[in-house]
MARLUM-982626 format. One line per 5 residues: number of its first residue (from 1); their letters; for each residue x, y, z of C-alpha. Coordinates in steps of 0.5 Angstrom, whole numbers, plus 500, padded with zeros to 3 digits. Example, Ala and Ser with C-alpha at 12.3 -4.5 7.8 and 13.67 -1.06 7.14 Angstrom:
BEGIN
1 = as = 525/491/516 | 527/498/514
END
This chain:
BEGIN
1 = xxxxx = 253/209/662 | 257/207/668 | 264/203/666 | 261/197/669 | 255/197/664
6 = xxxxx = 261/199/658 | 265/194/660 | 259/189/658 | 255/192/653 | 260/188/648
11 = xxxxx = 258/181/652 | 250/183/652 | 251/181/645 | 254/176/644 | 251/172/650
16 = xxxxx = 244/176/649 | 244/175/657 | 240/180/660 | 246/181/666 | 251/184/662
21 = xxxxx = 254/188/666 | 253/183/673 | 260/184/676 | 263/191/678 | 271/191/677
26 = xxxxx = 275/190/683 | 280/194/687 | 286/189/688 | 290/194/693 | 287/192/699
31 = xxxxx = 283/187/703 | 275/189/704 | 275/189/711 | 278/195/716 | 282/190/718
36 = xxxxx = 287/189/713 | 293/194/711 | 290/200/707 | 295/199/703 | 298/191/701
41 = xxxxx = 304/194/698 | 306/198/704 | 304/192/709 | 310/188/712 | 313/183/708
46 = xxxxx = 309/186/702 | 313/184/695 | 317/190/691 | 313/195/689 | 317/196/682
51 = xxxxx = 316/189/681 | 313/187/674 | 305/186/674 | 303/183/668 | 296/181/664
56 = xxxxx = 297/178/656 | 292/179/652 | 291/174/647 | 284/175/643 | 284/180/637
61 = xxxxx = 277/182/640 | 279/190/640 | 273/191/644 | 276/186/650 | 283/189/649
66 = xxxxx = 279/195/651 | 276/192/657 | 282/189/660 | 285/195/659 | 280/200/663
71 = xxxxx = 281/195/669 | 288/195/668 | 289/201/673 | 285/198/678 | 290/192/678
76 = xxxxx = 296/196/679 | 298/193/672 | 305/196/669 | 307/190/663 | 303/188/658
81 = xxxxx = 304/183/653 | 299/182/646 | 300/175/644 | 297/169/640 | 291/170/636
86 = xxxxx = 293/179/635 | 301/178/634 | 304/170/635 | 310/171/630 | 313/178/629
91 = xxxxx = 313/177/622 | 305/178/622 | 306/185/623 | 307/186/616 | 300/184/615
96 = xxxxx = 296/191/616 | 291/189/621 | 295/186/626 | 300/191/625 | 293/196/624
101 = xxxxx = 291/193/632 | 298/192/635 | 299/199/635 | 293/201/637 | 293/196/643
106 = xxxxx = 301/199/645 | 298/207/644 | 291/205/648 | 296/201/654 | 301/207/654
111 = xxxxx = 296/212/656 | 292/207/661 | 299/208/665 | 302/201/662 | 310/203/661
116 = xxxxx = 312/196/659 | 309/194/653 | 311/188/650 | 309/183/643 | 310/176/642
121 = xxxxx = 316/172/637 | 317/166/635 | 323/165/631 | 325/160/627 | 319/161/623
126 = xxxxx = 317/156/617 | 324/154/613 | 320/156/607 | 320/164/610 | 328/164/608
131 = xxxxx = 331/166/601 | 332/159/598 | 340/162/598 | 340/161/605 | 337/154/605
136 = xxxxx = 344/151/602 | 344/145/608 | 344/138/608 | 336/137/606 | 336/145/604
141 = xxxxx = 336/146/611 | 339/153/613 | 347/154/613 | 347/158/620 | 356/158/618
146 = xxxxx = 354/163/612 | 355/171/616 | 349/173/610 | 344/169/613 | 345/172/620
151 = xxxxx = 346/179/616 | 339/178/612 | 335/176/620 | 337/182/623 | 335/186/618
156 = xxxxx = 329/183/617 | 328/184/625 | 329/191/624 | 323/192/619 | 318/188/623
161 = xxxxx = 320/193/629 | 320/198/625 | 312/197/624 | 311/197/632 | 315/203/633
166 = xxxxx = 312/204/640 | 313/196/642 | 317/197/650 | 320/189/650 | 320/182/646
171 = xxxxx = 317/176/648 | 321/170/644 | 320/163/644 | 326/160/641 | 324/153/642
176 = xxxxx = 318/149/640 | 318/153/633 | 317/153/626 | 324/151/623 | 327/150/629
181 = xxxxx = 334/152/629 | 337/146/633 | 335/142/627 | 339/147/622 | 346/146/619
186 = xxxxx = 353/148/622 | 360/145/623 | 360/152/628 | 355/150/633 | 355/144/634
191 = xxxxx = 351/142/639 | 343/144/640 | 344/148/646 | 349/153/642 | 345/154/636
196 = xxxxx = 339/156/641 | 343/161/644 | 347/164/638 | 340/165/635 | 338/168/642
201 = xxxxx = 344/174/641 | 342/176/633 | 336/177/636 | 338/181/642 | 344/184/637
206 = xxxxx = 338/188/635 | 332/189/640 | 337/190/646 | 343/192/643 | 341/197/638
211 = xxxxx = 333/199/640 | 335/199/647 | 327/195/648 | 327/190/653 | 328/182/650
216 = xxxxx = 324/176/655 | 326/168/653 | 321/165/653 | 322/157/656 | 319/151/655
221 = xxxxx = 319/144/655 | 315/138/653 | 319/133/658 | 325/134/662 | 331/133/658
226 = xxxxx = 328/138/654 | 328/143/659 | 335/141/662 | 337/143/654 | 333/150/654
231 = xxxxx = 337/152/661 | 343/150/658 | 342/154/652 | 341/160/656 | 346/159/659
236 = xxxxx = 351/160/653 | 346/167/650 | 353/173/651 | 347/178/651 | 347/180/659
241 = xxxxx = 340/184/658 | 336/179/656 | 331/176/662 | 327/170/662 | 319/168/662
246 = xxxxx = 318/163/665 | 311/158/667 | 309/157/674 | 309/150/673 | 314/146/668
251 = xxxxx = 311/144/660 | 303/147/660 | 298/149/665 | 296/144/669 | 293/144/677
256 = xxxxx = 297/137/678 | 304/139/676 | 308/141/680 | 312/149/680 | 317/149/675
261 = xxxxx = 324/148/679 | 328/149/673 | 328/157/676 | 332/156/681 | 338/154/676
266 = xxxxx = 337/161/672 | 341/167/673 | 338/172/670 | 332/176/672 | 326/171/671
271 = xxxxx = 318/172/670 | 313/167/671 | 307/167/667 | 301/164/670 | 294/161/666
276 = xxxxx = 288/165/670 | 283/163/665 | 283/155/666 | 286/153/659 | 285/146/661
281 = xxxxx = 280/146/666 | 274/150/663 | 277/157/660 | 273/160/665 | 265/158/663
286 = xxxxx = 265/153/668 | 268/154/675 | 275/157/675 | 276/159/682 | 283/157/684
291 = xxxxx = 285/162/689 | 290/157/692 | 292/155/687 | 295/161/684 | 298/164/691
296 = xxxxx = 302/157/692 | 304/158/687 | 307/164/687 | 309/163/695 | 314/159/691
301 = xxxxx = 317/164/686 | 317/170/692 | 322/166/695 | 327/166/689 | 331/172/688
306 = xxxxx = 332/172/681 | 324/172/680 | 322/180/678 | 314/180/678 | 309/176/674
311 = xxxxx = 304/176/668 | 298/173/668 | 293/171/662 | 286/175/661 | 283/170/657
316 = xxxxx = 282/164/651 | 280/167/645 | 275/170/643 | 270/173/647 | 273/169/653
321 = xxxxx = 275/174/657 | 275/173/665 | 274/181/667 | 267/181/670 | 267/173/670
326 = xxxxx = 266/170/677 | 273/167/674 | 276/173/675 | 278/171/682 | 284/168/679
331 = xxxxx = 287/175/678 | 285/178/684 | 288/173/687 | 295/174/684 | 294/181/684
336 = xxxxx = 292/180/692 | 298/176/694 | 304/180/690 | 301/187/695 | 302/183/701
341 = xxxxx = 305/176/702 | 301/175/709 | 295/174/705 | 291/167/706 | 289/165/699
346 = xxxxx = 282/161/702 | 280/167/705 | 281/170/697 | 275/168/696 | 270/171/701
351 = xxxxx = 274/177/700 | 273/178/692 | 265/175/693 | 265/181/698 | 267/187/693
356 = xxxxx = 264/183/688 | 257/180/690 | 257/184/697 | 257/182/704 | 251/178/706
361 = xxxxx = 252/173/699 | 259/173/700 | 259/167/705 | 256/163/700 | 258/165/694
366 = xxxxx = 265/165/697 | 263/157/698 | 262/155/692 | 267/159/688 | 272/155/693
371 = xxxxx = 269/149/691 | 272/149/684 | 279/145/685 | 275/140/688 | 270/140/682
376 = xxxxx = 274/141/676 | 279/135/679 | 275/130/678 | 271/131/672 | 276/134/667
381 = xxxxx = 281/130/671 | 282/122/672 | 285/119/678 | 289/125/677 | 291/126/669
386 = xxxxx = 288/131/666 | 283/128/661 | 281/135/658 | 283/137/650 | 284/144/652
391 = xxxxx = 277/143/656 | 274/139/652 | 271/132/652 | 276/127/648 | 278/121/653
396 = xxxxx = 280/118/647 | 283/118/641 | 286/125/645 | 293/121/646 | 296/127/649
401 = xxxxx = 293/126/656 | 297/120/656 | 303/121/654 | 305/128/654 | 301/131/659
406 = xxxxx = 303/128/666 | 305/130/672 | 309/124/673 | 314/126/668 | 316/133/673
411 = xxxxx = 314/129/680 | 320/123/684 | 317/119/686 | 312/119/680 | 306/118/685
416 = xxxxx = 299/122/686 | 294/122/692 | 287/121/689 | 282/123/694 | 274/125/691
421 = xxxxx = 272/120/695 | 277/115/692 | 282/115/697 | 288/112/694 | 296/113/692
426 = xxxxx = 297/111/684 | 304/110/680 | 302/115/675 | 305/110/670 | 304/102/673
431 = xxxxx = 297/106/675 | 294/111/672 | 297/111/665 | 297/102/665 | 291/102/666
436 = xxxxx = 286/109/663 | 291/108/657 | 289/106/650 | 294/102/649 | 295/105/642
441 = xxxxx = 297/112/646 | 302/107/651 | 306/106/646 | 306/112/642 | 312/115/638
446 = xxxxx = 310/121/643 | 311/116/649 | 318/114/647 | 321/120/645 | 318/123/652
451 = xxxxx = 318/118/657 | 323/112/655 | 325/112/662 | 317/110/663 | 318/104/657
456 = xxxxx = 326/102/660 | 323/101/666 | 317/096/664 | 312/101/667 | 308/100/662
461 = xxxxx = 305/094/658 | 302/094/650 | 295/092/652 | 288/095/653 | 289/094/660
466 = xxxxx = 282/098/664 | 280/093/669 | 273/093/674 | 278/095/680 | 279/103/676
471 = xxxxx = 272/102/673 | 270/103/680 | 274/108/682 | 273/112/675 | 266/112/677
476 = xxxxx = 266/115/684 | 271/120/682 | 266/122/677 | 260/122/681 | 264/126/687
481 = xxxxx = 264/131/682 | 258/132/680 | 255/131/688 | 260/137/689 | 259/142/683
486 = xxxxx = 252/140/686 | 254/143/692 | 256/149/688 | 250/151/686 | 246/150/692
491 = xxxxx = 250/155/695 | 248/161/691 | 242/158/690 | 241/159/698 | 245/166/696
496 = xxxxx = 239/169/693 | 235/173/696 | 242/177/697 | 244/177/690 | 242/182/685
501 = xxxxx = 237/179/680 | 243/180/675 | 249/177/679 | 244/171/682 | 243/170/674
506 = xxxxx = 251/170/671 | 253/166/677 | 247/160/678 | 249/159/669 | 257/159/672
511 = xxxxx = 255/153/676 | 249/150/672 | 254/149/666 | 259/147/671 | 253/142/673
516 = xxxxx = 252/139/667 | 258/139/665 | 260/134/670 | 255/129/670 | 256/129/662
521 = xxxxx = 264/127/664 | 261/121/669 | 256/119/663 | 261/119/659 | 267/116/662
526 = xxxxx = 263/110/666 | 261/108/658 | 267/109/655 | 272/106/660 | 267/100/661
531 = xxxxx = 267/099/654 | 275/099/654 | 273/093/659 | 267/090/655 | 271/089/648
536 = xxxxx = 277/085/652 | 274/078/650 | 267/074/650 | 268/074/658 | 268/081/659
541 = xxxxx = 261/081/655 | 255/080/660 | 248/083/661 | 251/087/668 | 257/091/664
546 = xxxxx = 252/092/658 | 247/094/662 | 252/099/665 | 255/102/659 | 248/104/657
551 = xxxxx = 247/107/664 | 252/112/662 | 250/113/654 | 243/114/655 | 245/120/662
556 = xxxxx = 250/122/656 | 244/123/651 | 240/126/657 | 245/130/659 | 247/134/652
561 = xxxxx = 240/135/650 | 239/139/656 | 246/142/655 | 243/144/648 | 236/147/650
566 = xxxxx = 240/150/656 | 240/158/655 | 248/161/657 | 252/156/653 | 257/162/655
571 = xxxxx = 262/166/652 | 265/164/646 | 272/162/646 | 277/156/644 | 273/151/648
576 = xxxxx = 266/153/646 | 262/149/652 | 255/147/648 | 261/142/642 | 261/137/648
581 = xxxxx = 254/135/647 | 257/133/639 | 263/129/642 | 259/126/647 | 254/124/642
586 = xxxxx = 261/122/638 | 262/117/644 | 255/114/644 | 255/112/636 | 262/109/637
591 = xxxxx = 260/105/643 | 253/102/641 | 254/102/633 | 261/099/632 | 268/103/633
596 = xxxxx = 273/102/629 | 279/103/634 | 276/096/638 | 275/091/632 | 268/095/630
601 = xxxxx = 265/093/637 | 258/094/638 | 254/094/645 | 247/091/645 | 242/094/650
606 = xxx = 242/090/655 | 235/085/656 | 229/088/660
END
């Protein structure tokens, strides 16, 4: 059996697909053409060959880890990080299978030539994971005065690295964590930035300085102050050894933010970590192909002189792993752009279509794997927010699309251009926000902690404030994206007679999803935001708005029913793709029964 065919034996049972095995691993060292450098990592202007190329491993699927690491070779892979659902928080160690599969992970990693093999922390954990003894604060919060607190942490950091003797290097998170240690008890410390970076040197005091394993702090910010306070925290940590993590862009893993500026104050070497797997934006079953994304991005973080490598995210769970994917592009492109900086990202997609599907299809497949952005763009976002929960379809009550996770927070001025056939400027608050908000989520605690310059401002109202003008342009979004992943898939269609069965199958399900998951977005959005309308006043009610809300519940219930009946509901995962045929039957109830958020409305079908 080929390795192609071993690396996809696992996925032909669970999809019960019979293409398993339908995209062959990829050299990422060179261009397929004779005309590139046989060697990007020799090329002029090509990044340091020392530098740290990364990928992390978040399922607990042994079988996935195996298949990441077989193609981690052809990647140049030299760090590996194991995260999320195999090892989050160090202490999970002390459970025998996690402690059973980290090991094996790192030992596997070693032998596949990965010299760096680094495993997740997050510290403080839970308050009731310390002796009550140490719990003698104001409202028994830890007393970070007391010597015998600190003497009990490093010891219990010793005995958990003890159990993954072969671990090179920590990646801690040392905010946003159980019992955070900016809300614990001292005189000593007294600003949250101190107690960070004191925590940071008990840590370091250990995995540095008395194991001599390499220690990552890993940043992260709900808004901007926050990350102002994690770069000051750093700043105070004493141990020189430490490096940082950062993301590629600032707070989470959207296209519309921007990269994350915050590097240019850190004076300690800095890895940048990269989602390739779409968290929000279809965690690769739908089209994930963001080759221009991931280069510019990384364009921006080669300039920075601090910055030493990058790592990238395989997957999203489960069985949802990209390698083998058409998704996979994502790191090929990076792998791609850190050998040689004189790569041109748009020439990406052509490039890895001809290593993957073969030269004749490539100009075809190539069309629609760049027609990604602009798809995903304008159906898991809204006039230039992501209204996606992790993927999935939740235009509401999901406040966080609201008031935590928008670009403007990060861009001055707060302002985005909205193309897909709109071609409009928006205030990300005045705008988009108003006016696509439930109001609930406008003035959410949320809302105030993160943004109070936003309410300061007068930036937003408490209202329900969706209007006709929004409506439409809500709706011409929504149609552009399902016109263009149509587009899409008629690229491979016209592709076929240069596609093997197998591959021609995975990519026409890549796109087909990507189709019906558009048209489910516009079905719902177009009922949904025109209920926002409908249930404002007796005016608003009229057989016209009746009629279009029923236009987009009725395609919804059309669209899921096809999606239900639909073969390739792809790979398991965080987001499973068939569940937004049961939210968008969630959308209908609410809208012609009554929902109770909008005084128990209901929308009648309109009049023959």
């Amino acid at each position: 059996m080929s390795m192609i065919m071993r690396r996809w034996a696992a996925l032909l049972a669970v999809v019960c697909l019979a293409f398993a095995g339908a995209v062959q691993p990829v050299d990422a060292s060179g261009p397929v053409d004779a005309s590139g450098p046989a060697d990007p990592g020799q090329a002029a202007g090509a990044a340091d060959p020392a530098g740290v190329r990364g990928w992390t491993i978040l399922s607990d699927s042994d079988q996935g880890a195996d298949e990441v690491l077989a193609a981690a070779p052809s990647y140049g892979v030299n760090h590996l990080q194991i995260s999320h659902h195999i090892v989050h928080d160090l202490r999970e160690v002390r459970e025998e299978r996690k402690r059973a599969q980290a090991n094996r992970i790192t030992a596997a990693a070693h032998r596949a030539g990965i010299g760096e093999v680094a495993i997740w922390d997050h510290a403080l954990y839970r308050l009731d994971y310390y002796p009550a003894r140490f719990r003698t604060g104001p409202g028994g919060t830890i007393d970070l005065d007391d010597p015998a607190f600190w003497e009990w942490f490093r010891a219990d950091y010793r005995e958990m690295l003890d159990l993954v003797p072969e671990v090179d290097a920590v990646v801690l998170t040392f905010i946003e964590t159980g019992a955070r240690v900016e809300r614990q008890h001292s005189t000593k410390l007294t600003t949250e930035e101190a107690k960070l970076a004191y925590l940071v040197d008990q840590v370091a005091d250990v995995v540095n300085e008395e194991r001599g394993l390499g220690l990552y702090l890993r940043t992260f910010g709900y808004f901007p102050q926050e990350m102002d306070r994690t770069i000051k925290a750093i700043d105070l940590v004493s141990n020189q050894a430490a490096k940082v993590m950062i993301k590629a862009m600032p707070h989470d893993f959207f296209l519309t933010h921007p990269v994350d500026t915050t590097v240019t104050r850190i004076k300690r070497p800095v890895l940048v970590e990269y989602d390739t797997t779409g968290e929000y934006h279809g965690q690769g079953k739908i089209a994930n192909a963001f080759t221009e994304d991931q280069v510019d991005r990384m364009r921006y973080y080669q300039r920075q002189p601090q910055v030493i490598g990058y790592v990238a995210r395989t997957d999203r769970y489960k069985e949802s792993r990209i390698l083998g994917t058409p998704t996979e592009i994502n790191l090929y492109a990076l792998a791609r752009a850190d050998r040689d900086r004189r790569v041109r990202p748009e020439a990406l997609y052509r490039e890895f279509a001809a290593r993957v599907y073969g030269r004749k299809a490539a100009p075809r497949v190539a069309s629609a794997l760049a027609r990604s952005h602009e798809i995903i763009t304008s159906v898991l976002y809204t006039l230039g927010t992501n209204n996606a929960n992790h993927s999935r379809l939740d235009y509401d009550p999901y406040c966080s699309s609201y008031d935590r996770s928008i670009s403007g927070k990060w861009i001055d001025p707060p302002v985005t251009r909205v193309r897909h056939t709109v071609n409009k400027t928006y205030h990300f608050w005045t705008g988009v926000i108003e006016h696509l908000a439930p109001a609930y989520c406008k003035t959410s605690a949320t809302m105030k902690r993160e943004n109070p310059h936003v309410w300061e401002n007068g930036w937003l109202t408490d209202r329900n404030t969706m209007n006709h003008e929004y409506l439409r342009d809500v709706i011409k979004e929504k149609a552009h994206g399902v016109r263009t992943a149509r587009a899409a898939l008629r690229d491979v269609q016209r592709a076929q007679r240069h596609l093997s069965a197998a591959h021609y199958a995975q990519l026409t399900a890549y796109f087909e999803r990507t189709l019906l998951t558009a048209r489910l977005h516009r079905a719902i959005a177009t009922a949904y935001f025109g209920y926002r309308i409908y249930v404002q006043g007796p005016e608003q009610r009229t057989e016209a708005m009746k009629r279009l809300i029923w236009s987009g519940l009725d395609a919804s219930r059309k669209t899921a029913e096809e999606m239900r009946a639909y073969p390739d509901k792809g790979t398991t995962g965080e987001w499973e793709w068939i569940r937004d045929a049961t939210e968008a039957d969630k959308y209908h109830t609410r809208i012609s029964e009554g929902w109770d958020r909008y005084g128990m409305i209901a929308v009648p079908r309109p009049s023959a």
